[in-house]
C-alpha positions in Angstrom: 0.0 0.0 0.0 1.1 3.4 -0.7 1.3 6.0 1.2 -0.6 8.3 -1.6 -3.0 5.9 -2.4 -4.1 5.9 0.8 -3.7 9.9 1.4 -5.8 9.7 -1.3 -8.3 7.3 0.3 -8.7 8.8 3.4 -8.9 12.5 1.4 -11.9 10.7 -0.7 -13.7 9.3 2.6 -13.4 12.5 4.7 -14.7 14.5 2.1 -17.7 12.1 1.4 -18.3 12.1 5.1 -18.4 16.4 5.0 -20.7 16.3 2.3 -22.8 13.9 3.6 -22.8 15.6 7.1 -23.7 18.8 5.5 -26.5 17.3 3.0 -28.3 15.4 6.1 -27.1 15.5 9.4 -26.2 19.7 9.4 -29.5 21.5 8.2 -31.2 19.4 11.3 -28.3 20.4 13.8 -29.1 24.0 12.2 -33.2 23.2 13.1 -32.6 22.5 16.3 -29.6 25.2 17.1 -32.3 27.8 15.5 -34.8 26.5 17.6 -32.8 26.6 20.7 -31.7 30.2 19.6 -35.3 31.2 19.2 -36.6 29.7 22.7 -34.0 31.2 24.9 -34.5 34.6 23.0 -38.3 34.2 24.0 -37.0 33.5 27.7 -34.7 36.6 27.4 -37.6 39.0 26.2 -39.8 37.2 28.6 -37.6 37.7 31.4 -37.1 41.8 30.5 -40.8 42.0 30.1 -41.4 40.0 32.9 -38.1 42.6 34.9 -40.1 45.5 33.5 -43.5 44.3 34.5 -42.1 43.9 38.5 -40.7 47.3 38.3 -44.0 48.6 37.1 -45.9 46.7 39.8 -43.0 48.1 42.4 -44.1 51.5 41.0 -47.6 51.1 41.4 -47.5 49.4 44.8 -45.3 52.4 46.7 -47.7 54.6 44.6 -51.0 52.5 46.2 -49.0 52.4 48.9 -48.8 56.7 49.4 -52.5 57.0 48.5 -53.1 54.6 51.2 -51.4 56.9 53.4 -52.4 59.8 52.6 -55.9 59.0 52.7 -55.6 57.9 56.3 -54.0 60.5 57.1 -57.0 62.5 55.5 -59.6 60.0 57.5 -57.6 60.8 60.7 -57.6 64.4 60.2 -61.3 64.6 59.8 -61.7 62.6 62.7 -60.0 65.2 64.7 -61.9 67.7 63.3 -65.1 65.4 63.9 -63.9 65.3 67.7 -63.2 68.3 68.2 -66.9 69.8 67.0 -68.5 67.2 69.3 -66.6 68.5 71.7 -67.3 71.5 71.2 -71.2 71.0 70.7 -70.9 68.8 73.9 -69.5 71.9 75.9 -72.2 74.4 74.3 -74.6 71.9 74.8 -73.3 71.6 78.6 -73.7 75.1 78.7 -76.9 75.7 78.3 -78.1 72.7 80.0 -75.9 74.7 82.9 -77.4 78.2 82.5 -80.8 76.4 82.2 -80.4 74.5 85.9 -78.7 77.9 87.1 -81.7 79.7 86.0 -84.1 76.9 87.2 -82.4 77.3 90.2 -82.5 81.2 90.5 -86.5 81.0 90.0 -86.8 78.2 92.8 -84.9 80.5 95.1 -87.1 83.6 94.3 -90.0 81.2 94.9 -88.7 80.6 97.9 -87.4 83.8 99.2 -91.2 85.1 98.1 -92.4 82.1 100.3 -90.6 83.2 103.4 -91.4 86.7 103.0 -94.8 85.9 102.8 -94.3 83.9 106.1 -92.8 86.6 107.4 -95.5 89.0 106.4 -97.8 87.0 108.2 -96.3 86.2 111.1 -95.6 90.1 111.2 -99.1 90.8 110.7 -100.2 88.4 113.4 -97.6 89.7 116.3 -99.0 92.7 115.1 -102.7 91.7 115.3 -101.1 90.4 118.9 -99.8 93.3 120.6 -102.2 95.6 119.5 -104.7 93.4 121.2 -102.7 93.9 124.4 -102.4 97.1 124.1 -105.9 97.6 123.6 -106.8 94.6 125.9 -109.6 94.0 124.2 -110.1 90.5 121.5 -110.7 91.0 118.0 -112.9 88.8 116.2 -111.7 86.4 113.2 -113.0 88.6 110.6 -111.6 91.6 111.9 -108.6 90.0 112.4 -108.2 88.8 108.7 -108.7 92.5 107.6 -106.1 93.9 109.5 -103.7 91.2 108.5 -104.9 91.7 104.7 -104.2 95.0 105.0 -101.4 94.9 106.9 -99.8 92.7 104.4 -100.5 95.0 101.6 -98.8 97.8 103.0 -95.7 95.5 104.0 
């Protein structure tokens, strides 16, 4: 055997073996490396929209999140302000419920302070009646005795 002869030989064989790897066996290694290619470029652009989309939910969760806040800050503030007209209703209303007993009050005590004077009248008019009796020695009767007093109290 010669060496060119098989040179030759093995030249012949690995050239039928690269054309007949590139005829059959390379356009489906191409399928599938194009396929491959494809897939994890739709994982790539999946995985940026899918970046993006968390961002974007980030965004709108701290934004949620302020309105959130700032509504209950807004709820609390009216409820303050709620409080604090109840309070102060309650004191106005405690005021007049106040100056109502205090006047309630002031007319009882004039009731009574016109009670005892009438008492007082009376029992005037009668240690009246009394010692002008002594003085006179003499009785009165009952309807002479209501005049006086009647009179009596009218000019008191």
């Amino acid at each position: 055997m010669d060496i060119n002869m098989t040179l030759f030989g093995q030249t012949f064989a690995m050239i039928v073996f690269v054309w007949f790897t590139m005829k059959f066996v390379w356009p489906l290694i191409d399928v599938a490396i194009t396929e491959r290619q494809e897939k994890i470029a739709e994982g790539l652009a999946a995985a940026e929209r899918g970046s993006q989309d968390m961002e974007l939910a980030k965004e709108k969760a701290s934004e949620l999140l302020r309105e959130a806040k700032q509504q209950a800050s807004e709820i609390v503030d009216q409820a303050n302000k709620r409080h604090a007209e109840v309070v102060d209703s309650a004191k106005g209303d405690a005021k007049v419920e106040a100056d109502k007993i205090i006047a309630s009050a002031m007319a009882e005590l004039d009731q009574e302070l016109n009670r005892a004077k009438d008492e007082l009248r009376t029992k005037l008019s009668s240690l009246a009646v009394s010692g002008a009796e002594q003085i006179l020695e003499r009785s009165i009767g009952d309807k002479d005795h209501q005049d006086m007093l009647a009179k009596l109290a009218e000019q008191i």
